[in-house]
C-alpha positions as CSV (number, residue, x, y, z in Angstrom):
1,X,-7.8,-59.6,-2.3
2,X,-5.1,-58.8,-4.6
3,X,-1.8,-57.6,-4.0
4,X,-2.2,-54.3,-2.5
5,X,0.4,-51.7,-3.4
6,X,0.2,-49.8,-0.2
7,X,1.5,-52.2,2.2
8,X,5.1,-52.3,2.8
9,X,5.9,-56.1,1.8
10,X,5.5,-58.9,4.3
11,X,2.6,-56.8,6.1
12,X,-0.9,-58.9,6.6
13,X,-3.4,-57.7,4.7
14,X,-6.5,-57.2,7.8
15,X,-10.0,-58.1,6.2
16,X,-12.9,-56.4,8.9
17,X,-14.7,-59.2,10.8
18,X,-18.2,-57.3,10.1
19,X,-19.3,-55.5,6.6
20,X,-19.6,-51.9,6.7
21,X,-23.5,-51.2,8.0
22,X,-25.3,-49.8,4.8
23,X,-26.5,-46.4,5.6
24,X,-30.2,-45.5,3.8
25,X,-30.8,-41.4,3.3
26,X,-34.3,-40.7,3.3
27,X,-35.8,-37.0,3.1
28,X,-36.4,-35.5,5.8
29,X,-37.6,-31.8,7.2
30,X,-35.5,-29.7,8.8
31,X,-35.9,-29.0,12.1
32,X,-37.4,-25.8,13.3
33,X,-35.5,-22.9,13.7
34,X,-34.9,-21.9,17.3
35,X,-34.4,-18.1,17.9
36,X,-30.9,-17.2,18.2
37,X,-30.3,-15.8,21.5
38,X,-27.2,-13.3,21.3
39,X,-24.0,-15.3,22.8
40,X,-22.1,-13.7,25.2
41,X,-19.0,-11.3,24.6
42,X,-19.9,-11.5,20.5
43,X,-21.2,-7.9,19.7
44,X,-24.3,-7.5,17.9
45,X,-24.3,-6.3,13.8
46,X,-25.2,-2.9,14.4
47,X,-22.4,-3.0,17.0
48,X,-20.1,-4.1,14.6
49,X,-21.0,-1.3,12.5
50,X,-19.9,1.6,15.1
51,X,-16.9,-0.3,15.4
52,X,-15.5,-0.1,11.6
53,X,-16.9,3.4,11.8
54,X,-14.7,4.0,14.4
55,X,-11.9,2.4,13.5
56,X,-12.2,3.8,9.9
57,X,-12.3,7.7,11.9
58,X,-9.2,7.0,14.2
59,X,-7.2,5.7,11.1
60,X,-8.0,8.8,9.2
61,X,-6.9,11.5,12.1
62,X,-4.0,9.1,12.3
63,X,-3.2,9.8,8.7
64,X,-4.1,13.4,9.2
65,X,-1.7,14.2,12.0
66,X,0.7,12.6,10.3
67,X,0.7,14.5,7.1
68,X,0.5,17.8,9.2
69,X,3.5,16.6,11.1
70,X,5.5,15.3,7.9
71,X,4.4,18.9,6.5
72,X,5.7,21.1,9.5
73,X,8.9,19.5,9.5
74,X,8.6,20.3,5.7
75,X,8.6,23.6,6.3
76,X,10.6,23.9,9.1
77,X,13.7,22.2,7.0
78,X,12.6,24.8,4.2
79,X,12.6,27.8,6.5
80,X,16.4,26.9,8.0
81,X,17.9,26.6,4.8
82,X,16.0,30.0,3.6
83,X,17.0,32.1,6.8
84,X,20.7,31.7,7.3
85,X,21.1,33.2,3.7
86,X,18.5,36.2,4.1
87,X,20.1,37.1,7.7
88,X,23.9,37.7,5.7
């Protein structure tokens, strides 16, 4: 072997006792596919679909409630600086 770069200096240089066993690919089938029996505490797809439905609904009402709340405040801020001038 030749001087290897990645050994700090002075290190041995290990040669393997065996060859590395040649490994042949052939073609092969696949194996049959097995039915997939549903795993526990994983819901199923059309689960998963009321879920995002659901979650896309509550986000929405959250963003609803929200702007009616940011808008009554609106007008409530509005309506105090309008009054004290109309009630002189």
């Amino acid at each position: 072997m030749e001087d290897e770069k990645l050994l700090p200096v002075g290190e041995p240089v290990v040669e393997p006792s065996e060859p590395f066993p040649q490994v042949v690919i052939t073609e092969t089938t696949p194996p049959p596919e097995t039915p997939k029996a549903p795993v526990p505490g994983v819901p199923s797809p059309q689960q998963q679909s009321w879920g995002v439905v659901i979650s896309i609904v509550i986000i929405v009402l959250m963003i609803t409630i929200g702007a009616f709340y940011a808008w009554g405040q609106r007008i409530a801020q509005n309506r105090a600086l309008t009054e004290p001038a109309t009630a002189q």
